[in-house]
N, C-alpha and C positions, 0 to 999 in steps of 0.2 A: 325478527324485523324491528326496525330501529321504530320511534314514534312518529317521524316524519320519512317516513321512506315510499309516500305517491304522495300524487299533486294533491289530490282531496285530502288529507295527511295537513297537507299547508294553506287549508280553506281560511280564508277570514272571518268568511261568515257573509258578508256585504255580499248584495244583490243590486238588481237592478234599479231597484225603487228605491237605492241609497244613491245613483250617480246625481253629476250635479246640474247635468239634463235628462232629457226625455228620453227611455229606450224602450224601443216596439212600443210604444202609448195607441191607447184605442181609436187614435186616429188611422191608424196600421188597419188596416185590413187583416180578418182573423188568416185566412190562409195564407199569409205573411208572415205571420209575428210566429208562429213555432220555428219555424228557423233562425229570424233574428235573433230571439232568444237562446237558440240552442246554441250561434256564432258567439253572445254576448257569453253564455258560461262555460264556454270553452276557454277564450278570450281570459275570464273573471279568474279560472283555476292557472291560467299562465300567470297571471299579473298578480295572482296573490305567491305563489311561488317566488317570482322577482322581487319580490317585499317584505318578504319573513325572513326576520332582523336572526333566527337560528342557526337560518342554511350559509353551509359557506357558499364563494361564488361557482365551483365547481361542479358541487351539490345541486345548486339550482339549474346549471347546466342539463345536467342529466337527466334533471325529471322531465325539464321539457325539451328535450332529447324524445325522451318516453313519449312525450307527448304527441311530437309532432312524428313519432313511429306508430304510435296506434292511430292517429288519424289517416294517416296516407297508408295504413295495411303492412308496413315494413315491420312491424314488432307485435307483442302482443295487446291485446285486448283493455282500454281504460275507461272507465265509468265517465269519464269528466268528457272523453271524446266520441264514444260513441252517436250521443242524439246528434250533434252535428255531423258525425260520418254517416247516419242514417239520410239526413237531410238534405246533405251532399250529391248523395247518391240519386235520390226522390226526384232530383232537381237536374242530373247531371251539372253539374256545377264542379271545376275544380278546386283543392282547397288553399289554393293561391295563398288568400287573402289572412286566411289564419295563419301558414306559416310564416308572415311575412309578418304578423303581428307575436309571433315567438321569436324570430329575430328582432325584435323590438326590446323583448324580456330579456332575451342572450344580452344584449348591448347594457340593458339596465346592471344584469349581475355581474359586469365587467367594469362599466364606466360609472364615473358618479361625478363628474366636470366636465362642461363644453365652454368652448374657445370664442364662437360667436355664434351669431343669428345662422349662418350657412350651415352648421353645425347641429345646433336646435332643429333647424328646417330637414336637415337630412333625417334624424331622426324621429321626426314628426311622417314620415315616409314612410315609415314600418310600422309606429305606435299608432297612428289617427288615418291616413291616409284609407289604410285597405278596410278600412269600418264604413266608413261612407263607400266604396266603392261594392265591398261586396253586398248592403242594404240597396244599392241599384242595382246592380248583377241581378239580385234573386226577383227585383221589381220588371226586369227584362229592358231596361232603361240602356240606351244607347250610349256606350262608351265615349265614344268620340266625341260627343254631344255636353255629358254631366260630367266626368271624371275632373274635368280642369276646374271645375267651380267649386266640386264638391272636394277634392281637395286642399281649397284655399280654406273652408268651411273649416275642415275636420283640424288640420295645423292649427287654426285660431282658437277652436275650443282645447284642444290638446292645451298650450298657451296658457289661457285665462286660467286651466284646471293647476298649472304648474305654480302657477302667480296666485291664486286663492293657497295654495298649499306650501306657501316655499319653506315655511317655517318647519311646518311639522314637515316635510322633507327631508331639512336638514337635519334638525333635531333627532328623526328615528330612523335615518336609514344614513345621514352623512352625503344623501344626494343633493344635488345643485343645478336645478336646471336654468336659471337664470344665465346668460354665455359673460363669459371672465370679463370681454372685452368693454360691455352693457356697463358691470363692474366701474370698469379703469375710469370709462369715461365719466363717470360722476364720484370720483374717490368716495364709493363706497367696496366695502369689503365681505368676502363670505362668512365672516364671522356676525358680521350685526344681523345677520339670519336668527344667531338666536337670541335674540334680544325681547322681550316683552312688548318691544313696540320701536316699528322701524323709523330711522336716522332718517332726515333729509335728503342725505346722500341717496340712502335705497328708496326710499320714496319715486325722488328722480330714476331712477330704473325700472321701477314697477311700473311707472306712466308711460314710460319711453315705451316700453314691452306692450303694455297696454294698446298704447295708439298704432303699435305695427300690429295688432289683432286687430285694429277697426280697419285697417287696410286690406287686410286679409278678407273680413269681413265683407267689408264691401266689394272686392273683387268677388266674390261668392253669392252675391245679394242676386245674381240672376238667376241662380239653380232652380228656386222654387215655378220658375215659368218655365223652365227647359223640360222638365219633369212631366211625361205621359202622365202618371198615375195621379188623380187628382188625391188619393188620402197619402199617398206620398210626399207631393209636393205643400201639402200642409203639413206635415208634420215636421219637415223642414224650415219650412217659412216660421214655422210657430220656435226651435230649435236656432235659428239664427236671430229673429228679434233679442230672444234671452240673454244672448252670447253679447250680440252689441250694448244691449242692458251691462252686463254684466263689466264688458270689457270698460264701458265707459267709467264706471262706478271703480274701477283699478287706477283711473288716472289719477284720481281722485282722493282714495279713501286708502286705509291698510291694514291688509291683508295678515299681519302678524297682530293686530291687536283691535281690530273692524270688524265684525258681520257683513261681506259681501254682498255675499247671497242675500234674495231678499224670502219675505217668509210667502207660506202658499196661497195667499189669494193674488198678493202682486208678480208672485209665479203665474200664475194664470189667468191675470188679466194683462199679462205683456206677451204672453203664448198666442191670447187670442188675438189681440191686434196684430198680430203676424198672419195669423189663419187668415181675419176679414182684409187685410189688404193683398192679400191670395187670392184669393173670391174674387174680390174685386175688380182684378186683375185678368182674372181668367179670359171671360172673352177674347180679349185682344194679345193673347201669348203667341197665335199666328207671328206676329210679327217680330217677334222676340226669337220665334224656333227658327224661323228664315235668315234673321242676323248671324244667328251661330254657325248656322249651316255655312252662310256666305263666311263667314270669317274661320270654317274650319277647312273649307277648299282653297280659300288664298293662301 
């Protein structure tokens, strides 16, 4: 057996308490968060596979191949899928959402340029979209209802994570998620990706990108009210203030030679003021769950 011949083989190591939000946080309800968690390192051992600078693109192929054969029972048996095909099961749940997030990794070990935003958005469709969809799924949250908001959510932070990272993207993997066209329109180029500290030009891309994630954003900004589960719907609302934080700070600042991110107490003094204007809120979401309703029968 080769060194890297399973997914676990191509761990990183990075868990969840490395991303650059919140995942299953103790706002989660405990009989919640064992499955999130077990979606997120299912998820964690695809995306570190997509990333390990070793594997050819093939190579990466076939483990999550493998993977996505021991989850749905077509192959044998893998450590990295099991708790979530246990979970799965527990839940009747299908696992939609994880394969959907392996075609996501397929794409990464094939592609490494997009063309424009429709481009980027499609494959925010397979990487971000089915993560907020399946943390509703397992909440019993009403498709028709959250799906459209919580995928505006999930594309924006997908987004901001690409634009926090473009550098070290390009740098160790030769990926590009910023779209060519973002590029043209501000003569800048994929080469000053690796530059020590980005050109004017990229600047102007990074904001442009930016402000289409506060658009996003705010198209999403209702989720937290549409949301049955009251520790769900805060831990969303606390999850999207961050984002709009964060997105804003992109128009801004940069991302190849910046600290974005900010450190942990204004991490969670920006969390909370999402929480209490949740709270807040509450009472009066009748009128908010009525609107969607009306607007998802027209």
């Amino acid at each position: 057996m080769s060194k890297l011949d399973t997914a676990t083989d191509a761990r990183s190591g990075k868990g969840h308490r490395d991303e650059n939000f919140p995942v299953a946080s103790h706002l989660i309800h405990p009989r919640q968060r064992g499955a999130i968690l077990a979606f997120y390192n299912f998820v964690r051992a695809g995306d570190d596979v997509a990333d390990h600078a070793e594997l050819s693109p093939e190579r990466k192929i076939e483990l999550l191949d493998r993977l996505a054969d021991s989850l749905t029972g077509a192959g044998p048996s893998d450590p990295e899928a099991e708790p979530l095909k246990r979970e799965l099961a527990a839940r009747g749940l299908p696992p939609r959402h994880a394969l959907e997030l392996l075609d996501a990794f397929r794409m990464d070990a094939r592609k490494n340029r997009y063309a424009d935003w429709d481009e980027l958005i499609h494959y925010c469709r397979y990487s971000a979209m089915p993560v907020g969809r399946f943390v509703l799924d397992v909440h019993g949250e009403d498709p028709a209802r959250v799906w459209k908001s919580s995928d505006a959510i999930c594309a924006a932070l997908q987004i901001i994570n690409h634009l926090q990272d473009c550098g070290k993207d390009f740098a160790g993997l030769d990926r590009v998620y910023i779209p060519q066209d973002a590029l043209d329109r501000h003569g800048a180029t994929v080469a000053m990706l690796g530059a020590p500290k980005a050109s004017p030009q990229l600047r102007a891309v990074i904001a442009e990108l930016a402000q289409r994630c506060l658009v996003l954003l705010d198209e999403g900004a209702v989720l937290p009210d549409l949301i049955d589960d009251l520790r769900l719907s805060l831990e969303i609302a606390a999850i999207h203030r961050l984002a709009v934080v964060l997105a804003k700070g992109l128009t801004t600042r940069d991302p190849l030679s910046e600290k974005v991110h900010h450190g942990k107490a204004a991490f969670a003094l920006t969390a909370l003021g999402g929480v209490a204007a949740t709270l807040a809120r509450r009472p009066f979401r009748g009128r908010t769950v009525r609107g969607a309703a009306q607007g998802i029968r027209s």
